[in-house]
N, C-alpha and C positions, 0 to 999 in steps of 0.2 A: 801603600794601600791600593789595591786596584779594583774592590769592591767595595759601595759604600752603604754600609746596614743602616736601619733609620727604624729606630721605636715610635713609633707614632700616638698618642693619645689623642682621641679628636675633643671627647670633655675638657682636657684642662686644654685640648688648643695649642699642645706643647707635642718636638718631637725632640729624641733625645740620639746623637750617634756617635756609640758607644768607640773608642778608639784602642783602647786595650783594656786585657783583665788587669787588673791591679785595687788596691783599696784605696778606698775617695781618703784626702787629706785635705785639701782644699780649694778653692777656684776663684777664678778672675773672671769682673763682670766686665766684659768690652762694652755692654751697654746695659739698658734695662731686658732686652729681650736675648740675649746672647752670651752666654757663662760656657767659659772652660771650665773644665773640672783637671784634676790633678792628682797624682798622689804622691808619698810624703817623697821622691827624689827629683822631684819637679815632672814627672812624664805626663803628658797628656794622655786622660784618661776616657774624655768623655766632651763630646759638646751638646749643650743645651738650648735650645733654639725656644721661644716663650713667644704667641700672640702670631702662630706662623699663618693661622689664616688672612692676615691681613699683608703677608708677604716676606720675606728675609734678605736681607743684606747680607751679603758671604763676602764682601770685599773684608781681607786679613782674618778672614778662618782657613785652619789647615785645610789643605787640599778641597782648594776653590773649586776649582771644575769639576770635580766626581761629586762632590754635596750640592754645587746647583746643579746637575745635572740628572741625581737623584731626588732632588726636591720639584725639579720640573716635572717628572715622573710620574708623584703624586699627588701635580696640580697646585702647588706650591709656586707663589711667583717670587721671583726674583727680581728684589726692589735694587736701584742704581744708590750708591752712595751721594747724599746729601750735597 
């Protein structure tokens, strides 16, 4: 991936970056604010980022550096792990 798209909704506070076309089957919540998405041959479809004004943790999301990198972008900070 050497571009990284970012759906942004600023209402729900959620932005969402889409990884491939494929059909949702179903997802892994890494926490309350961070859901892979999936579909049914295990590929990553989609990641879901929740509560991002208040900042995101990308340590053990795919391709760490181009997502904070684009989240820095759009003022989106980039919290250190716990």
């Amino acid at each position: 991936m050497s571009d990284v798209k970012l759906e942004y909704d600023e209402r729900a506070d959620a932005i969402y970056v889409p990884m491939a076309t494929a059909e949702w089957h179903h997802q892994v919540n890494l926490d309350d604010r961070r859901i892979l998405d999936y579909n049914e041959n295990g590929l990553l479809i989609g990641i879901e980022l929740l509560g991002v004004s208040n900042g995101i943790d990308v340590e053990g999301l795919p391709e760490t550096t181009l997502l904070a990198k684009a989240l820095t972008e759009l003022g989106i900070a980039i919290l250190q792990p716990a």
